[in-house]
N, C-alpha and C positions, 0 to 999 in steps of 0.2 A: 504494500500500500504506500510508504514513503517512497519509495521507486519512484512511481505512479505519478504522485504529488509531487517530484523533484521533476520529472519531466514535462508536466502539465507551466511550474513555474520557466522552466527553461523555453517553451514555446510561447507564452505570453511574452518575455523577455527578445526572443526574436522576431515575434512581431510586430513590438513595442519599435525596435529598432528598426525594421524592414519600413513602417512608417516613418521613422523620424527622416529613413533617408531619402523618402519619397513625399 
């Protein structure tokens, strides 16, 4: 389950970014 949940944060986080640089 923390797997899961450390993944889920790591795709929010590349997202986050994927916008910032768009």
């Amino acid at each position: 389950m923390q797997h899961a949940k450390k993944r889920t944060v790591s795709k929010l986080i590349k997202a986050a970014i994927l916008e910032a640089i768009l």
